[in-house]
N, C-alpha and C positions, 0 to 999 in steps of 0.2 A: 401464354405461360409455358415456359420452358418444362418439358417432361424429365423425372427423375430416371434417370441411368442406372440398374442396379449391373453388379458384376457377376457374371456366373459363380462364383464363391454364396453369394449373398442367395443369390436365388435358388442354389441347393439346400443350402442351412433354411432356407423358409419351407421346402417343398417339404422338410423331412420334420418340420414342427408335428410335436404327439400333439393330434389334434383333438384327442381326446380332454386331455389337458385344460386344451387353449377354449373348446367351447365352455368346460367349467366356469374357466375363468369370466368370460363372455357373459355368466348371467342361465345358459341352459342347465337343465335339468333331466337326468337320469334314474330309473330303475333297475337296480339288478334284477336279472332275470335267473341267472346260472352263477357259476363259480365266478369267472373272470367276465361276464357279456353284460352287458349294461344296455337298456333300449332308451328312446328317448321319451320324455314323458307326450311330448304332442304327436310323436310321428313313429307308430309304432312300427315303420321299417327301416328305421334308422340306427345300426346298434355298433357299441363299443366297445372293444376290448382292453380290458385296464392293464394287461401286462406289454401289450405293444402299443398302445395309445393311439392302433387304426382302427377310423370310425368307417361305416360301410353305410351307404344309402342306399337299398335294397330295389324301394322304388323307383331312384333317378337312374338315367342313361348317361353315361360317360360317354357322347359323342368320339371323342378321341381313341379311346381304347376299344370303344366297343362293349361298352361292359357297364355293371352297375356303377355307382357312384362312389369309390373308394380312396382316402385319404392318405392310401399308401403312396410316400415318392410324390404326392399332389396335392399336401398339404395350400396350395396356393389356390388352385384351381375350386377344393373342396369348400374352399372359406370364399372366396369368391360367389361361386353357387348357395350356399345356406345362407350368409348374411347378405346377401346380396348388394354387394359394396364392389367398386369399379379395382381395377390392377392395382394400381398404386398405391393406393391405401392400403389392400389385402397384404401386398407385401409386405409395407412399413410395417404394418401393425403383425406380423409373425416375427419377422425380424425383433421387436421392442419385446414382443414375448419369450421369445427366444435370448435373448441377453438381459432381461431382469429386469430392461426399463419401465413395463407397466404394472412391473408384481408389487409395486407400494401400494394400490385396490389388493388389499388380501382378498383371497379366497381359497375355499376347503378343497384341496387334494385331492384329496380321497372321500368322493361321495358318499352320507351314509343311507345306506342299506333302510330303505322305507317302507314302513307296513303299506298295502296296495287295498288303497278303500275297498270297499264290496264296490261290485257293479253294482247300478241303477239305471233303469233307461230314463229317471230322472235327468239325468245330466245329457240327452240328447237334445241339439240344438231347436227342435222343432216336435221335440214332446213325442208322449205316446199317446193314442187316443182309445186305448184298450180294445178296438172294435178294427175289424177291417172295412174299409170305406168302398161304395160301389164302386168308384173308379179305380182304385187298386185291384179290386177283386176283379172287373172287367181286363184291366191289365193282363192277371195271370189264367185267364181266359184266351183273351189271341194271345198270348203263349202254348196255348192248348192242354193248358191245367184244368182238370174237370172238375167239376162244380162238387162231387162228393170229396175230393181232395181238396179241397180249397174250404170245405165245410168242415172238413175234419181237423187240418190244422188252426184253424182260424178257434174252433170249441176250446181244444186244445191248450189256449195259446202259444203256439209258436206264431201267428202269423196275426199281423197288427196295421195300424197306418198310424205316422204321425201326420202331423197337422201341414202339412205342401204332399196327402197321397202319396209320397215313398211309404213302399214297405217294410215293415220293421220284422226280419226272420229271428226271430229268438234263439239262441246259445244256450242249454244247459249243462249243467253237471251229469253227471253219468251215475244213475240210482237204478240199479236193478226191478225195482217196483214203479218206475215213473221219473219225470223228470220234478225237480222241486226249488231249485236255486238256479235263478238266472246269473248267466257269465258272461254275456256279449248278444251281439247282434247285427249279423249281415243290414246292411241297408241300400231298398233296390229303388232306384227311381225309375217311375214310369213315362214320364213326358221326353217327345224325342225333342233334343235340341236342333236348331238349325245348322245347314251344312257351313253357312258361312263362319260359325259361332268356335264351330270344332276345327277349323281350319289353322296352321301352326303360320301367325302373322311375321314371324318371326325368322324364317326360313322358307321361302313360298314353294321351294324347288321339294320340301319333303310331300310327300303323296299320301305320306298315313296322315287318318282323321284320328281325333280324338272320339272316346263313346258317345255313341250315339242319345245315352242314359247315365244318368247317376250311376256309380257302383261303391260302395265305400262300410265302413263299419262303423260300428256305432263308439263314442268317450266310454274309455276304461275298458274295452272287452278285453277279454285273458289271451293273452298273446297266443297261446297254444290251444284255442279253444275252436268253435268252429258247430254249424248246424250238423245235429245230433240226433236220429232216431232208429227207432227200430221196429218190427214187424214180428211175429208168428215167433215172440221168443218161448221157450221151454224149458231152458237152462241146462236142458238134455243133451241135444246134440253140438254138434262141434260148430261152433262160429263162423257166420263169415261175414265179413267186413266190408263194404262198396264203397270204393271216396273216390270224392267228384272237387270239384275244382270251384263251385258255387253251388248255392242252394237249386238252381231252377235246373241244372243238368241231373241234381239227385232228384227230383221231384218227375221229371222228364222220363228218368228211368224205369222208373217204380212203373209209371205213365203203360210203359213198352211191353214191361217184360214181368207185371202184376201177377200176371198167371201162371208164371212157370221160378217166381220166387220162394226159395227151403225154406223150411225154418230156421228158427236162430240165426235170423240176419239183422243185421247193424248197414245204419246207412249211414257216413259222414261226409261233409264238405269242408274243404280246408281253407276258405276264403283266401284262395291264391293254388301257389305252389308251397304248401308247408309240410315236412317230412315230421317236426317236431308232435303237431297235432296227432299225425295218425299216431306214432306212437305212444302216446299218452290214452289215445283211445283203445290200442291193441292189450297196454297192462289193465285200464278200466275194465274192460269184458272178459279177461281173465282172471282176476279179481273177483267178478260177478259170478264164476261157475264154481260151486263145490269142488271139482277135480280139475285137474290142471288140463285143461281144454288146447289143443293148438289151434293160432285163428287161422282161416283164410283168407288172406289181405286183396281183395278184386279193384287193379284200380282204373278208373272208368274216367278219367281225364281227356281232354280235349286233340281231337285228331289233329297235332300240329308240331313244330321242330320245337319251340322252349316247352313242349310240354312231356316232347320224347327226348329231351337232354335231361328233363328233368327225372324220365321213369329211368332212363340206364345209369344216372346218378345213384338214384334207390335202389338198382338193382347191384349194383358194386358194391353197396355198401352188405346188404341182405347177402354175396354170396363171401364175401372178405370175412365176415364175420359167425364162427359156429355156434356160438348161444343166440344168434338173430333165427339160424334155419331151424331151431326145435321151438324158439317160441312162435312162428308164423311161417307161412307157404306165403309165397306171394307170386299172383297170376296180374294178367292186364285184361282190361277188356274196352276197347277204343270203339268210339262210332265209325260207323263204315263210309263216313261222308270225310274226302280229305279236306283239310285242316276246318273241321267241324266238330260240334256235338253232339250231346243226347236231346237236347229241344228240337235244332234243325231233323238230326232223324225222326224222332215225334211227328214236327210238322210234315213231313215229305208221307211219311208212312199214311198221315190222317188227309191229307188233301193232295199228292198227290205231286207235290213241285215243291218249290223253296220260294215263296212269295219273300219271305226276311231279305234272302242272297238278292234275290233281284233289285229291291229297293237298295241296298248296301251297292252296288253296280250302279246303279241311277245315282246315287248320292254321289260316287265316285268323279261320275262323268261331271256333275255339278262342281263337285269340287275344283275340280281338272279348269273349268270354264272363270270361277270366280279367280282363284288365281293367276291365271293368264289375264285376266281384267288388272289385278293387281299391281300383277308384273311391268304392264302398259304403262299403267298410272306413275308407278315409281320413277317407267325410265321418263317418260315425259318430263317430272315435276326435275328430274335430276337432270336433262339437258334445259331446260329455265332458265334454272341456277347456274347451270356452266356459262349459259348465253351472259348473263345480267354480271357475273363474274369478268368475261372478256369484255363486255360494255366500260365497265367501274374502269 
């Protein structure tokens, strides 16, 4: 079958479809989040802006550009990847969108603005079993979470198992007297997958694995929400803030440095890299003090380059702006293992080496092995075909 031809005329006008627009059209669904930002209802790092109609995939890699997965100028490439439909098609059907031919299926414009159920961990795929289960709890054990901290959250609840031993970290709201209304929830899996599993079939030549473990958050948690607690509060003295990047490096820290933690401290995790969370936590704790409190913001992030693009990013912002530097100080404070953690320092401090890093190296070398196996096979199966090819 003869392949369609498009002309650089054509394939500009498709790259620059508002794809905001065109996935409405499509059938997906949107939450406002903010004035103009819209997230996607299944993929909460996928968000929209309805005054440019560029969507942003926060999560995916833009192999080409290097960069997140964005619909600017790439309108073709971005509907490619979400629908996962071959070139030709992707174009046809921007193009038909783009000149009217498929707007006889109406569809609404302009999303409307939807109230956002309460959370429930009802709506997690594999339940909650109220209880943490031995083998979760052994999990965060060879993590070297101690057993009075794994008791304490687990009374608590914040810390749970559904029904396949992931751990379900609880998300509340921010109540001065306790936590009372759940918002979300980190979800940790403990079983390590194999090396071959995580291996990218796809590309043999890339060298990164996929995790080694589940990492993911639970249907409907609050976009800007994130594990939540605190210690030795008073309401007295002046706040300080620690955010970490997942629950296990907060839990890791406490771990470390138990003994020489102030009072009125706030521990948060932002399940990623999220700047909107801490700040919603910085007005929640000020908020909580009778007098107008300045916080101190310590952020204890992972010793690595997207997580030190991501502190000078905060820090631009925090010194660009003068009602940022009266409501908060903001300090860093990084593990001393390069591009590490607060768990790996935990471990090394408690025993002594990095048993994790070594196996992560082993797996490595495996990796390395299975795909040169691959490699073999493809060119093999592909001179076959050439031979059987010059045969015909």
């Amino acid at each position: 079958m003869k392949k369609h031809v498009f002309t650089e005329k054509q394939l500009t006008y498709a790259r620059r479809t508002n794809m905001f627009e065109y996935m409405l059209y499509r059938g997906e669904s949107f939450d406002q989040i903010s004035g103009k930002m819209w997230q996607h209802e299944h993929h909460d790092s996928l968000r929209a802006n309805d005054q440019t109609g560029v969507v942003t995939w926060f999560s995916q890699y833009d192999e080409k550009k290097q960069d997140k997965l964005s619909s600017f100028d790439n309108s073709i490439e971005f509907s490619m990847r979400f629908f996962q439909e071959p070139y030709e098609q992707s174009v046809q059907q921007l193009l038909n969108f783009q000149s009217g031919q498929s707007k006889e299926f109406t569809y609404e414009r302009a999303p409307k603005k939807r109230e956002k159920e309460p959370f429930s961990m009802d709506n997690w795929v594999f339940g909650d079993t109220g209880k943490l289960s031995q083998a979760s709890r052994d999990y965060l054990r060879s993590r070297f979470i101690s057993d009075y901290m794994i008791d304490w959250f687990e009374k608590n609840d914040y810390f749970s198992s559904d029904s396949k031993n992931n751990i379900l970290v609880k998300w509340y709201e921010f109540v001065p007297d306790g936590h009372q209304t759940p918002v979300g929830a980190d979800v940790m899996g403990i079983y390590r997958k194999p090396v071959e599993r995580r291996i990218n079939k796809k590309d043999l030549t890339d060298e990164k694995l996929d995790r080694a473990t589940f990492k993911g958050v639970s249907n409907g948690s609050k976009t800007s929400g994130g594990f939540f607690f605190a210690s030795y509060t008073t309401f007295k003295e002046s706040p300080k803030l620690f955010v970490y990047e997942a629950p296990l490096e907060a839990l890791s820290y406490v771990e470390l440095y138990k003994e020489q933690l102030p009072s009125d401290t706030f521990f948060h995790s932002m399940a990623g890299l999220k700047w909107e969370s801490v700040e919603e936590r910085i007005k929640e704790i000020q908020n909580a003090y009778p007098e107008d409190k300045k916080v101190t913001v310590i952020m204890c992030v992972n010793n690595d380059e997207k997580a030190k693009e991501f502190l000078k990013t905060v820090k631009e912002m925090h010194d660009a702006a003068p009602e940022e530097k009266q409501t908060y100080d903001l300090k860093v404070h990084l593990p001393k293992i390069e591009n590490g953690d607060f768990n790996e320092q935990l471990e090394l401090k408690l025993t002594g080496k990095l048993a994790s890093r070594e196996l992560k190296e082993q797996e490595a070398m495996q990796a390395k092995v299975i795909r040169q196996r691959l490699l073999t096979e493809t060119q093999i199966h592909t001179e076959k075909q050439s031979k059987q090819v010059s045969v015909t």
